[in-house]
PDB file of N, CA, C and O in Angstrom:
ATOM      1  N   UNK A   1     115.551 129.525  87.162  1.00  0.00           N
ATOM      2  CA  UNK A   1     116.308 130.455  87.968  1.00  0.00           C
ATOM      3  C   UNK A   1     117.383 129.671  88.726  1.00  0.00           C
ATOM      4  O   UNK A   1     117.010 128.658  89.317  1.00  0.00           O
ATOM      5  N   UNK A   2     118.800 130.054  88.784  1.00  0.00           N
ATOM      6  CA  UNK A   2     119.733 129.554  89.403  1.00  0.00           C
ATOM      7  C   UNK A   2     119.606 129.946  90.761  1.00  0.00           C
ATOM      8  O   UNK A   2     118.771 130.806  91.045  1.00  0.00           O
ATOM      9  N   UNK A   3     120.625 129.215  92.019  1.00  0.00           N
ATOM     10  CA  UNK A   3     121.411 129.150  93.074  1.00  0.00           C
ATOM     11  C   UNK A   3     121.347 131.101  93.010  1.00  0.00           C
ATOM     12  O   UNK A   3     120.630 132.038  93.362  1.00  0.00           O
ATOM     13  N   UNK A   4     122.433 130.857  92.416  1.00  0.00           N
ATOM     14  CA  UNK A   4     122.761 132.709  92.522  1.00  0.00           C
ATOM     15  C   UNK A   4     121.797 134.006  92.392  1.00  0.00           C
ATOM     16  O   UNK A   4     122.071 135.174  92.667  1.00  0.00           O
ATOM     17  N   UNK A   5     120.734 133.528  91.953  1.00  0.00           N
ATOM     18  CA  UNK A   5     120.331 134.457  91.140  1.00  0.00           C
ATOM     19  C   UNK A   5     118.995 134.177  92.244  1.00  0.00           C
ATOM     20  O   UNK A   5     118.488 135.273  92.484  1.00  0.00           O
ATOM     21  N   UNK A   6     118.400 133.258  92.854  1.00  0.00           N
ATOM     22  CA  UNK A   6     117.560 133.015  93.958  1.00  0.00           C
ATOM     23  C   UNK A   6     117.835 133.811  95.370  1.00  0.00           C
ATOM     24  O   UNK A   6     117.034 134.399  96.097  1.00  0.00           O
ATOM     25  N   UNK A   7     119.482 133.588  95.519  1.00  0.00           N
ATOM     26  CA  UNK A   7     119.780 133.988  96.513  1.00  0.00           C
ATOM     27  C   UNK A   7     121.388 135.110  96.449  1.00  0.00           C
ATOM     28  O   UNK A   7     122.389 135.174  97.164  1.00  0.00           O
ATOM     29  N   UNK A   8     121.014 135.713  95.439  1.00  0.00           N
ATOM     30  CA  UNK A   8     120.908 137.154  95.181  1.00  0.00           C
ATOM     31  C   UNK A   8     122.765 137.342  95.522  1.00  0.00           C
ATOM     32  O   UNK A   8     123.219 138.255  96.212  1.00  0.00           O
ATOM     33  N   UNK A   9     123.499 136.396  94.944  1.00  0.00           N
ATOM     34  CA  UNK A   9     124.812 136.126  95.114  1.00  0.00           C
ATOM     35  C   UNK A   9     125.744 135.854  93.854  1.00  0.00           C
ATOM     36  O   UNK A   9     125.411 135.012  93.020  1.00  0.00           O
ATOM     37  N   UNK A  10     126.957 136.612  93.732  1.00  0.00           N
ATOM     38  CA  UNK A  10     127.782 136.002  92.265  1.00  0.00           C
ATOM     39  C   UNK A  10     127.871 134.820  92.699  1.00  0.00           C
ATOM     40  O   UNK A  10     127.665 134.409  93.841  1.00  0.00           O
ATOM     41  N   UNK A  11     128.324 134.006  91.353  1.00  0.00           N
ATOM     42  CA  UNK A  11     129.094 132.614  91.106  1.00  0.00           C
ATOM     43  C   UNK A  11     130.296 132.710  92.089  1.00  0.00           C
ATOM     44  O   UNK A  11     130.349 131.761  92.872  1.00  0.00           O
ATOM     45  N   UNK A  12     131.262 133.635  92.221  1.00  0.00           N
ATOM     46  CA  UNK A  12     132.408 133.687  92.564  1.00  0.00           C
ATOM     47  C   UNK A  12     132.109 133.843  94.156  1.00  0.00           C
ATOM     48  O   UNK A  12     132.878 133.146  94.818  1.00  0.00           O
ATOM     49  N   UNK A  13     131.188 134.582  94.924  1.00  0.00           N
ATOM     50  CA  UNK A  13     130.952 134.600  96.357  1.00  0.00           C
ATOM     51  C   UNK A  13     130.356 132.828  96.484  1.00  0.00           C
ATOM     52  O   UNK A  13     130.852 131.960  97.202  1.00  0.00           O
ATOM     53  N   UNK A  14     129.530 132.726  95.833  1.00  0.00           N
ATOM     54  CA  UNK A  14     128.751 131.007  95.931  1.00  0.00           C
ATOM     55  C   UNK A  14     129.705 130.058  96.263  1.00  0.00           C
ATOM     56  O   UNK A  14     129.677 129.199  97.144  1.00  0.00           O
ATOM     57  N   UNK A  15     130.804 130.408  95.198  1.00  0.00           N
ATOM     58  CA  UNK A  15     131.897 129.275  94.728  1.00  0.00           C
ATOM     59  C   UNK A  15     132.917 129.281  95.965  1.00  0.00           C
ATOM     60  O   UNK A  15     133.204 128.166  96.400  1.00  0.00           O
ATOM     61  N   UNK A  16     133.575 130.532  96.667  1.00  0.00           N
ATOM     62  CA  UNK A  16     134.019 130.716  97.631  1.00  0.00           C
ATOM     63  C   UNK A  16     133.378 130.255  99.017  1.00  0.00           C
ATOM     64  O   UNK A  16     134.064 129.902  99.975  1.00  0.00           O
ATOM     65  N   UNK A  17     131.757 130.306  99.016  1.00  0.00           N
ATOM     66  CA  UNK A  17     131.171 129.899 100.369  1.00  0.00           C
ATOM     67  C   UNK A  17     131.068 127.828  99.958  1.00  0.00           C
ATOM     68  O   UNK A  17     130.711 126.987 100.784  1.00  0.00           O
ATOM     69  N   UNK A  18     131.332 127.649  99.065  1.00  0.00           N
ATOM     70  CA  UNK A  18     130.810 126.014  98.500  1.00  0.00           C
ATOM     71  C   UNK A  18     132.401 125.393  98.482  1.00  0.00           C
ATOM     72  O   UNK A  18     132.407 124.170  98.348  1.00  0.00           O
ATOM     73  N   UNK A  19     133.974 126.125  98.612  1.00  0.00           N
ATOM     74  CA  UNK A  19     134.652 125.890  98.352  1.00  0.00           C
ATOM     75  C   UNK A  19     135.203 124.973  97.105  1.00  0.00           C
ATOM     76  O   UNK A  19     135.899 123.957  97.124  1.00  0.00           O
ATOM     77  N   UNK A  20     134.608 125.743  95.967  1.00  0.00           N
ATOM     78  CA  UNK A  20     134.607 125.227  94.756  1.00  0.00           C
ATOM     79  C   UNK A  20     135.332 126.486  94.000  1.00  0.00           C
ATOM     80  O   UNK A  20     135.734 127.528  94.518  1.00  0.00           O
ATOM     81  N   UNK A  21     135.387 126.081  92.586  1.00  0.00           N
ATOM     82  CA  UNK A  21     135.922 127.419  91.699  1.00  0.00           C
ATOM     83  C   UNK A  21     134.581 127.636  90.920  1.00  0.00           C
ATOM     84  O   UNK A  21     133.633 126.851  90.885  1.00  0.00           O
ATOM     85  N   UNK A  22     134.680 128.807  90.324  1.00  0.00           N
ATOM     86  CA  UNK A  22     133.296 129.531  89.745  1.00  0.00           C
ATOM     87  C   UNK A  22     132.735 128.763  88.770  1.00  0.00           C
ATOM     88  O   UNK A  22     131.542 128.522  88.592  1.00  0.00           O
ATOM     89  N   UNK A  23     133.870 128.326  88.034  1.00  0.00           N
ATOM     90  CA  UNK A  23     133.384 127.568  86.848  1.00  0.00           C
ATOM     91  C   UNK A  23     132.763 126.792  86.900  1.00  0.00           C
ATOM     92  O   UNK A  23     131.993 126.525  85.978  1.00  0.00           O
ATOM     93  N   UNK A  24     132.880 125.663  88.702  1.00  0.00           N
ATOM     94  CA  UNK A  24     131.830 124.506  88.546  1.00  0.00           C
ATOM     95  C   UNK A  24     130.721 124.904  88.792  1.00  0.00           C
ATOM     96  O   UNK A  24     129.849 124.175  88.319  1.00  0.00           O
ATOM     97  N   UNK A  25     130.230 126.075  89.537  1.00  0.00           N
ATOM     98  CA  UNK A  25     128.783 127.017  89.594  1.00  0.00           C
ATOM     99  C   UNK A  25     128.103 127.093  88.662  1.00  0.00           C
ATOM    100  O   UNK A  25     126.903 126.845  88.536  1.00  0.00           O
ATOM    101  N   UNK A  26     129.330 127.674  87.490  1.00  0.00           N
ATOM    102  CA  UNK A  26     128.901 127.776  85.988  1.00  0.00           C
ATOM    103  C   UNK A  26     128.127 126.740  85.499  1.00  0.00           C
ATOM    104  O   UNK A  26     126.990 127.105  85.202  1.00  0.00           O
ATOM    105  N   UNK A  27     128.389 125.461  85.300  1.00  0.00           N
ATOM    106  CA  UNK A  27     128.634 123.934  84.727  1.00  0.00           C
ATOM    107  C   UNK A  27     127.429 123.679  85.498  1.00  0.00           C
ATOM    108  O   UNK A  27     126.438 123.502  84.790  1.00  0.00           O
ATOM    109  N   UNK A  28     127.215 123.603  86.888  1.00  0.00           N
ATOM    110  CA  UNK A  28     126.112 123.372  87.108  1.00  0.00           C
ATOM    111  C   UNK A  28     124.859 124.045  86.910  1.00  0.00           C
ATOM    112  O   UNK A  28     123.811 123.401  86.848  1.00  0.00           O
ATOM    113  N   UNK A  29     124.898 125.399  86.797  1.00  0.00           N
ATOM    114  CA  UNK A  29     123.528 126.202  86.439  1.00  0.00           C
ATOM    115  C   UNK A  29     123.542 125.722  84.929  1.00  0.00           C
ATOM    116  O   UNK A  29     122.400 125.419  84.585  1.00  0.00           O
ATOM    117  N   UNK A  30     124.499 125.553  83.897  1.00  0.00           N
ATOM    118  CA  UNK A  30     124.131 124.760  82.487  1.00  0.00           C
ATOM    119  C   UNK A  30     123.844 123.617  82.483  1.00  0.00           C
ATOM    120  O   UNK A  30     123.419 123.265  81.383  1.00  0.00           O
ATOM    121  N   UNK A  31     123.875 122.853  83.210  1.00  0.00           N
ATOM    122  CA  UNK A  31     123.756 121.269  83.513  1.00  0.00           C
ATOM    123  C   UNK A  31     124.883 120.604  82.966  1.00  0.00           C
ATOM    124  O   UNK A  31     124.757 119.384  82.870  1.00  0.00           O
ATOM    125  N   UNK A  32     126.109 121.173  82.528  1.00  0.00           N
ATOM    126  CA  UNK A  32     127.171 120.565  82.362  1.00  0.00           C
ATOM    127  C   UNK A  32     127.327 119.525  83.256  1.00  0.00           C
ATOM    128  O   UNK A  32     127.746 118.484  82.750  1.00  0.00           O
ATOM    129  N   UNK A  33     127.124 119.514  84.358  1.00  0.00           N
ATOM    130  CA  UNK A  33     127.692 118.509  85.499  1.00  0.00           C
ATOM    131  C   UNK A  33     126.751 119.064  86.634  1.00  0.00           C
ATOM    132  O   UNK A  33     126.178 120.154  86.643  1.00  0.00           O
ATOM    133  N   UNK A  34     126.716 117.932  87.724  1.00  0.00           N
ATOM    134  CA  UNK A  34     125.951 118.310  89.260  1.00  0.00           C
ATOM    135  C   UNK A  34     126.492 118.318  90.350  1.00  0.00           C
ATOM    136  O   UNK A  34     127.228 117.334  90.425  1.00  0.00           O
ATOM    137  N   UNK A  35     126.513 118.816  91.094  1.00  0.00           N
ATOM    138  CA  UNK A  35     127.488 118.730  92.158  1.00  0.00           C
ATOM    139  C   UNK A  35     127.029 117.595  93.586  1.00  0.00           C
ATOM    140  O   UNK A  35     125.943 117.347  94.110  1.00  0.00           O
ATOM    141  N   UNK A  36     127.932 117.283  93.758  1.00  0.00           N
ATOM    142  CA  UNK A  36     128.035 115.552  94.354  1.00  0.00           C
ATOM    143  C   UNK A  36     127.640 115.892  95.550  1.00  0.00           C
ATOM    144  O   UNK A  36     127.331 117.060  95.787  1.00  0.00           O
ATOM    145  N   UNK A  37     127.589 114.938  96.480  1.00  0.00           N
ATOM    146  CA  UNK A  37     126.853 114.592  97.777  1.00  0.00           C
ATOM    147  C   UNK A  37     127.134 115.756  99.146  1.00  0.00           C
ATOM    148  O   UNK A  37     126.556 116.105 100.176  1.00  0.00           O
ATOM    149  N   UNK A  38     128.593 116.112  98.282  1.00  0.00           N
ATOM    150  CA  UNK A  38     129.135 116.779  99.525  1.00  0.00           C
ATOM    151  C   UNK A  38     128.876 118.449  99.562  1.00  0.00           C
ATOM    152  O   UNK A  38     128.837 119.180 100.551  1.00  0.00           O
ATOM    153  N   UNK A  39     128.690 118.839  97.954  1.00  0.00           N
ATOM    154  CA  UNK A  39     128.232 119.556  97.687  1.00  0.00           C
ATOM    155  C   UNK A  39     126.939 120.256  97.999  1.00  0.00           C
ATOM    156  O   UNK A  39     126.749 121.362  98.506  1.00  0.00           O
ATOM    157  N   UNK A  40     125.985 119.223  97.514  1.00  0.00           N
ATOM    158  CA  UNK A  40     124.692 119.380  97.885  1.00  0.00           C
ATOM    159  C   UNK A  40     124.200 119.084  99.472  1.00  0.00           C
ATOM    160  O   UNK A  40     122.987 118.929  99.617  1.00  0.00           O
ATOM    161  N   UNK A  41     124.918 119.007 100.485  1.00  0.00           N
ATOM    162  CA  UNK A  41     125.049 119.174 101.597  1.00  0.00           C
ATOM    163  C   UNK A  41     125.074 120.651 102.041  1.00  0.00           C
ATOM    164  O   UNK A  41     124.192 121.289 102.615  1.00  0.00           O
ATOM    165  N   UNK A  42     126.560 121.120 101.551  1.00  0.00           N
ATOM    166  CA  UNK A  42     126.899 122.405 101.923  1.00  0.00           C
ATOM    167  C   UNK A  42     126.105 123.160 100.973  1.00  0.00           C
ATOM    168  O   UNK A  42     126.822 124.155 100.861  1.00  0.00           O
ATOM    169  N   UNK A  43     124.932 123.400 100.076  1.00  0.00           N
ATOM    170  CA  UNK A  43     124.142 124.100  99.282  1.00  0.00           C
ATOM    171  C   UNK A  43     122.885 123.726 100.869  1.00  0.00           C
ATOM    172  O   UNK A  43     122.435 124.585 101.627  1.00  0.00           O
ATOM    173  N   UNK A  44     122.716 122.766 100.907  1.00  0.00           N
ATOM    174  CA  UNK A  44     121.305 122.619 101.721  1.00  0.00           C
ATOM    175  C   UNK A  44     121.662 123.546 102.857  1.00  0.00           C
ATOM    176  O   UNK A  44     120.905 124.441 103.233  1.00  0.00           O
ATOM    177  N   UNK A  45     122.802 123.306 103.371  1.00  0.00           N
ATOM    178  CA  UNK A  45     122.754 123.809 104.855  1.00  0.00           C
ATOM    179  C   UNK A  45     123.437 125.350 104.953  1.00  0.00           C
ATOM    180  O   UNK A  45     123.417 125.948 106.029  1.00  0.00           O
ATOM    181  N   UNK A  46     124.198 126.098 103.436  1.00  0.00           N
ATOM    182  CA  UNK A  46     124.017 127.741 103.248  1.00  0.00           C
ATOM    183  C   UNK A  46     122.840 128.020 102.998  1.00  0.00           C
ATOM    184  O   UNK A  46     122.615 129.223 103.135  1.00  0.00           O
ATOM    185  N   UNK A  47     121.918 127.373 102.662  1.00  0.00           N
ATOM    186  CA  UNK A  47     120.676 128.452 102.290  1.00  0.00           C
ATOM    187  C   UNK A  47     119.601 127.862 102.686  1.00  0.00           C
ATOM    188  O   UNK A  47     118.597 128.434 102.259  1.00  0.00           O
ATOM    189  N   UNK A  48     119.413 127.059 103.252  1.00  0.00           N
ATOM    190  CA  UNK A  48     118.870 126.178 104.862  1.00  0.00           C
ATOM    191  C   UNK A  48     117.617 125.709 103.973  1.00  0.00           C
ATOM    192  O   UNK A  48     116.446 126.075 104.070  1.00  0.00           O
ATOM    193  N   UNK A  49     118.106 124.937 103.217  1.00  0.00           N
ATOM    194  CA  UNK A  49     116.804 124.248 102.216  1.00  0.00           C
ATOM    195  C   UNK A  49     117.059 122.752 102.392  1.00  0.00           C
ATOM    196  O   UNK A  49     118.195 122.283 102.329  1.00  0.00           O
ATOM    197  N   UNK A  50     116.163 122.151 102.575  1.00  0.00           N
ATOM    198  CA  UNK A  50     116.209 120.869 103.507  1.00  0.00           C
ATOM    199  C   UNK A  50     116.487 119.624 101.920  1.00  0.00           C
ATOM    200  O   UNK A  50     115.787 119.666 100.908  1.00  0.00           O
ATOM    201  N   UNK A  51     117.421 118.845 102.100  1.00  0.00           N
ATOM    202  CA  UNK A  51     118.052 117.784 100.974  1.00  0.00           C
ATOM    203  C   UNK A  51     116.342 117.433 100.160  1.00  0.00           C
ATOM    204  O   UNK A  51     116.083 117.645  98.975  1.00  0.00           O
ATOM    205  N   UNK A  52     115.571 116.972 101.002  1.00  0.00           N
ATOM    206  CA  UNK A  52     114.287 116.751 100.580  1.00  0.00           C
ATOM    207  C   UNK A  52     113.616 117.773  99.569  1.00  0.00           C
ATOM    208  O   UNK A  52     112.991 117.391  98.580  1.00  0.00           O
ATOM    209  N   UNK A  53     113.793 119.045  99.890  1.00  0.00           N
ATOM    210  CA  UNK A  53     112.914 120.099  98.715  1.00  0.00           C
ATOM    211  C   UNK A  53     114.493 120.335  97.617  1.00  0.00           C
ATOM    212  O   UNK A  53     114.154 120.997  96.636  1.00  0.00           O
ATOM    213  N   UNK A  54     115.621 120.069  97.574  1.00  0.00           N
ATOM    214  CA  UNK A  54     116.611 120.362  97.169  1.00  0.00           C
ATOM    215  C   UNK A  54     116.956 118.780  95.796  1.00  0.00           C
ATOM    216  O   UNK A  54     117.562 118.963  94.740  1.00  0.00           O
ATOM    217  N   UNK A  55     116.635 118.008  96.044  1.00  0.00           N
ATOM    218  CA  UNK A  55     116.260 117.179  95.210  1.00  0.00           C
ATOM    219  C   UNK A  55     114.654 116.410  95.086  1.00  0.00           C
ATOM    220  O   UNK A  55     114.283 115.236  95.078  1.00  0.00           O
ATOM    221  N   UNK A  56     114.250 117.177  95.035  1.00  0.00           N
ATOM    222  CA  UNK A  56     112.690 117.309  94.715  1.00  0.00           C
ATOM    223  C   UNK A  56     112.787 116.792  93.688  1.00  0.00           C
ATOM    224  O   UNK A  56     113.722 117.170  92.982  1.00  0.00           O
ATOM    225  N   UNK A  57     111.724 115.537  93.080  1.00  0.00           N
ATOM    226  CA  UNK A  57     111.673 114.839  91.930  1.00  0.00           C
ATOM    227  C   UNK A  57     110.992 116.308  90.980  1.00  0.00           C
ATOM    228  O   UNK A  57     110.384 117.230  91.525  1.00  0.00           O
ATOM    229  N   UNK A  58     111.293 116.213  89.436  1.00  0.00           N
ATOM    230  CA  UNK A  58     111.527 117.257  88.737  1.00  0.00           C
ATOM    231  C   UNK A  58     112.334 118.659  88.858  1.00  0.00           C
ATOM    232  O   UNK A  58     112.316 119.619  88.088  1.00  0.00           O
ATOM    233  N   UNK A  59     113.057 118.470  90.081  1.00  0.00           N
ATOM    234  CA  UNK A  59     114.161 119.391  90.301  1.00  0.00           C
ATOM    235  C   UNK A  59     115.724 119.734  89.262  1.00  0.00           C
ATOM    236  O   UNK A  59     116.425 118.835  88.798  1.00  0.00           O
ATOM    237  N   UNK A  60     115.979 121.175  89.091  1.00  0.00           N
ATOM    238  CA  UNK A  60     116.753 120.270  87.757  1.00  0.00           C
ATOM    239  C   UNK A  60     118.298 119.692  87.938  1.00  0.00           C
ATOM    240  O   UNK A  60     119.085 119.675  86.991  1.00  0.00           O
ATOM    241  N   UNK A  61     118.697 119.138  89.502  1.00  0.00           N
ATOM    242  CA  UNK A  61     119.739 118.517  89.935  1.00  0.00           C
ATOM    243  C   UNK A  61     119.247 117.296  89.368  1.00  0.00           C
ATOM    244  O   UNK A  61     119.795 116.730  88.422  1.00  0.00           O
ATOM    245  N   UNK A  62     117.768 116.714  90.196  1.00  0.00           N
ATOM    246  CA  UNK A  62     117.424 115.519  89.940  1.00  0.00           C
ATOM    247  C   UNK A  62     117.217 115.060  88.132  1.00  0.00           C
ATOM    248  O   UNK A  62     117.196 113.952  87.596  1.00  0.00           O
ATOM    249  N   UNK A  63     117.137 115.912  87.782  1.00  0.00           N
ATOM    250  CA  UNK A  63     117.172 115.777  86.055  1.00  0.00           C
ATOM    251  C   UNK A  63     117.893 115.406  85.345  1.00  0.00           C
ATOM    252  O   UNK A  63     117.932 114.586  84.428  1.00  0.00           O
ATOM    253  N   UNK A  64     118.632 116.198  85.906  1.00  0.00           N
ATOM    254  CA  UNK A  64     120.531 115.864  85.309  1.00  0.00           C
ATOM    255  C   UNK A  64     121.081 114.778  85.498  1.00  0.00           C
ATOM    256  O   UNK A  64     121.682 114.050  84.708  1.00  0.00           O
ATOM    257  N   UNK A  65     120.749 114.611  87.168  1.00  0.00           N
ATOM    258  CA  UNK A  65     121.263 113.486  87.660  1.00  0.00           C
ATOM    259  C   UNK A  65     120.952 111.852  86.552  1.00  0.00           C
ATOM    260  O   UNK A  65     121.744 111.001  86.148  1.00  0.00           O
ATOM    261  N   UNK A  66     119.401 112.010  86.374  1.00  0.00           N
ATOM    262  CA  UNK A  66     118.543 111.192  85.285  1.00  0.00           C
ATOM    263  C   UNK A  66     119.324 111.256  83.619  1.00  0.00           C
ATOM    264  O   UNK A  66     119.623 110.285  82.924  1.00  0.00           O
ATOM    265  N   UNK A  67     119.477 112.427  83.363  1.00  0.00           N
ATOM    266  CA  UNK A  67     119.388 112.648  82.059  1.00  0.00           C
ATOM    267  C   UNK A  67     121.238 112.262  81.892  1.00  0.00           C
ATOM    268  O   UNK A  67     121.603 112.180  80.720  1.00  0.00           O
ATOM    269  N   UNK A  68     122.333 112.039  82.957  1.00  0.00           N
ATOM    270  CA  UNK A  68     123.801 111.690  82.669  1.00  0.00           C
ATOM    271  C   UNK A  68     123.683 110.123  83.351  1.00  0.00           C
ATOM    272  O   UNK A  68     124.525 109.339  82.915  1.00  0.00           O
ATOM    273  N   UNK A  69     123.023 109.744  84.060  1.00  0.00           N
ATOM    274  CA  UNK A  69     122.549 107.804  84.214  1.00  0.00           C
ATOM    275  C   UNK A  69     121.751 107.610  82.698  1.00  0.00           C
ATOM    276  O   UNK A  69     122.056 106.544  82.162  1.00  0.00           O
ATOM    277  N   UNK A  70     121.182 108.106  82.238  1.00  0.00           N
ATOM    278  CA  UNK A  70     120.733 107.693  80.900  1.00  0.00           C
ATOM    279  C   UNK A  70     121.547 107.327  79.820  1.00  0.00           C
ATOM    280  O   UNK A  70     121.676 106.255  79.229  1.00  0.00           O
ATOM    281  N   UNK A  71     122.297 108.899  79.616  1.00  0.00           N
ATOM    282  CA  UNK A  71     123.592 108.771  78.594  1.00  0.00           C
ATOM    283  C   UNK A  71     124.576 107.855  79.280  1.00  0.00           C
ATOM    284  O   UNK A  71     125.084 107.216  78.358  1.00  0.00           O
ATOM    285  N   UNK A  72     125.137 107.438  80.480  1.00  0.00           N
ATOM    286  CA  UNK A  72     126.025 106.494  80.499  1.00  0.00           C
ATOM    287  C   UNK A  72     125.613 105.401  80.521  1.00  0.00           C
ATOM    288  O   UNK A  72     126.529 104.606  80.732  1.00  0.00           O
ATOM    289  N   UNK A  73     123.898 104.570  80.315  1.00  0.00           N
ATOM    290  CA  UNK A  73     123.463 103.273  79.980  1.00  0.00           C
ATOM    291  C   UNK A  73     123.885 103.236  78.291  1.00  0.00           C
ATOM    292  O   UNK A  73     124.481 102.290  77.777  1.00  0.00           O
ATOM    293  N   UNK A  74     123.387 104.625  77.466  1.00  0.00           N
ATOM    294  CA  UNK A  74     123.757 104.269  76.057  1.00  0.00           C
ATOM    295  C   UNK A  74     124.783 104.368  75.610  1.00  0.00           C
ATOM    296  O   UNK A  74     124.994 103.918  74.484  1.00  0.00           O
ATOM    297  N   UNK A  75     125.974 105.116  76.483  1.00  0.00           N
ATOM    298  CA  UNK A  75     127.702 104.803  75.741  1.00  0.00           C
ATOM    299  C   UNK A  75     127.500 103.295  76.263  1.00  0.00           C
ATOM    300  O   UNK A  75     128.481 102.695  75.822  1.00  0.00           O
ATOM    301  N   UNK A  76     126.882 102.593  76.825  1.00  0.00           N
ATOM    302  CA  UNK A  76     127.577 101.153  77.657  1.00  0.00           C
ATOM    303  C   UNK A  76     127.126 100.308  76.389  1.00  0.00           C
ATOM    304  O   UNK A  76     127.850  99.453  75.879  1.00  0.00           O
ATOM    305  N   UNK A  77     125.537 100.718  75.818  1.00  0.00           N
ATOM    306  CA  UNK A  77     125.100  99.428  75.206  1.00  0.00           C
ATOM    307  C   UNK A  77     125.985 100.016  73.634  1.00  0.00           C
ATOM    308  O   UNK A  77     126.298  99.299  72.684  1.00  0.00           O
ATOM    309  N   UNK A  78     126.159 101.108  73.737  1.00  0.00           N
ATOM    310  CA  UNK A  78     126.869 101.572  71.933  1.00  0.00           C
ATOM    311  C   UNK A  78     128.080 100.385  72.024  1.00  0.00           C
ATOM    312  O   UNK A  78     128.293  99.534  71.160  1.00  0.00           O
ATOM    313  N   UNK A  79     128.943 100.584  73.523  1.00  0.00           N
ATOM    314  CA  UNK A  79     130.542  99.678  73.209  1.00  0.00           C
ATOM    315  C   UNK A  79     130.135  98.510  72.937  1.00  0.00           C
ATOM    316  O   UNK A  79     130.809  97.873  72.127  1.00  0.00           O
ATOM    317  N   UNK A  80     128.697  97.761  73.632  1.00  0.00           N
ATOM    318  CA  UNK A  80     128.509  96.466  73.679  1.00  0.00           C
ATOM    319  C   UNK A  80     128.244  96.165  72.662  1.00  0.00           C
ATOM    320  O   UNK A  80     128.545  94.994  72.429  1.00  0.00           O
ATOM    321  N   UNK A  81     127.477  97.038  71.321  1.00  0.00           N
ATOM    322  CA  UNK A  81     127.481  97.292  70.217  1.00  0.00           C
ATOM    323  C   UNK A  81     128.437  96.997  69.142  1.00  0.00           C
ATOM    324  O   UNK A  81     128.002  96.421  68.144  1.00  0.00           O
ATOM    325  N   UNK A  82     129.317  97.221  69.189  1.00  0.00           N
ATOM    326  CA  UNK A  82     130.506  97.755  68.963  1.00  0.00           C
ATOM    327  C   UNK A  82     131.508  96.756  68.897  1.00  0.00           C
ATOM    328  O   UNK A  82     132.170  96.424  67.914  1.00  0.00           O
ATOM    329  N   UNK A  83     131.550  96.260  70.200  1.00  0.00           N
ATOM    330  CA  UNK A  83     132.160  94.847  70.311  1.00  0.00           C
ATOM    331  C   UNK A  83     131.798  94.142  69.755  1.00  0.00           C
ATOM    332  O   UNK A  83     132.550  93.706  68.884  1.00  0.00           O
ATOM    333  N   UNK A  84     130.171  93.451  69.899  1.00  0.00           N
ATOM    334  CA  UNK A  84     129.864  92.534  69.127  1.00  0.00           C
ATOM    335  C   UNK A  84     130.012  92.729  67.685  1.00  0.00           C
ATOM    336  O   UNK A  84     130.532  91.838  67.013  1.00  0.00           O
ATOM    337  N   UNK A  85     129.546  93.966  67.078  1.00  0.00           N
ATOM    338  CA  UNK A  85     130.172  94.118  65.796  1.00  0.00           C
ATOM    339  C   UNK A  85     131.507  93.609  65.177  1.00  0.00           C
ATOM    340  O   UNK A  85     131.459  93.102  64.057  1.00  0.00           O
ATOM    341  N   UNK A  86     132.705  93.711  65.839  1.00  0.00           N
ATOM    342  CA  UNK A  86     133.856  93.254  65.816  1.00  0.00           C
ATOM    343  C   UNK A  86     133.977  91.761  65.748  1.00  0.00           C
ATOM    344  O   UNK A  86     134.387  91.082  64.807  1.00  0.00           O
ATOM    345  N   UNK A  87     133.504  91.344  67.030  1.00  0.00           N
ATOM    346  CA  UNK A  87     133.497  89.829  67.082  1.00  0.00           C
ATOM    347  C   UNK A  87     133.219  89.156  66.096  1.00  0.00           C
ATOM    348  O   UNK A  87     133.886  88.215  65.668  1.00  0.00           O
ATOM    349  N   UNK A  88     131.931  89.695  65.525  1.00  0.00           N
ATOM    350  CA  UNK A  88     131.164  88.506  64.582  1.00  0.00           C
ATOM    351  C   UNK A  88     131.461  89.475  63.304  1.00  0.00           C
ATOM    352  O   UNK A  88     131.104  89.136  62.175  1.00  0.00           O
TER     353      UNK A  88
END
C-alpha cells in the first residue's frame, strides 16, 4: 500500500504538500527512485510518522535504497570488468 492510498490523498495533492511534481510520487510508489533526505523529512513530519518507523528495516524505501547500492556496486565491478578486458 502506498503514501497516498494510506493516507487517503492523490499523487498530485501529496506532490503539492512534498513540493515535488506527481511523477516523482509516481516513481517512488514503483520503486523507480526514493526520495532523498529532505524528502523523507517532509513525508515524516506531514503524516507525523517518526524517521525511525519510516525507514524501518524491510520497509520498501529501505529496500530500494538496498536494492539501487547493489546495482551501482555491479555497474562498478561490470566497468572494472570491462576495462580489464581491454587492457589485457
Amino acid at each position: 500500500m502506498t503514501l497516498s492510498q494510506v493516507f487517503r490523498v492523490t499523487n498530485v495533492e501529496l506532490a503539492n504538500q512534498l513540493l515535488v511534481i506527481s511523477k516523482t510520487i509516481s516513481n517512488w510508489e514503483t520503486g523507480k527512485t526514493t526520495p532523498d533526505i529532505d524528502n523523507l523529512i517532509r513525508i515524516s513530519s506531514l503524516f507525523q510518522i517518526s524517521l525511525d518507523n519510516l525507514l524501518a528495516e524491510g520497509s520498501e524505501v529501505v529496500e530500494n535504497i538496498k536494492k539501487k547500492a547493489e546495482i551501482n556496486n555491479l555497474k562498478k565491478y561490470s566497468y572494472c570488468t570491462v576495462i580489464t578486458d581491454l587492457v589485457f
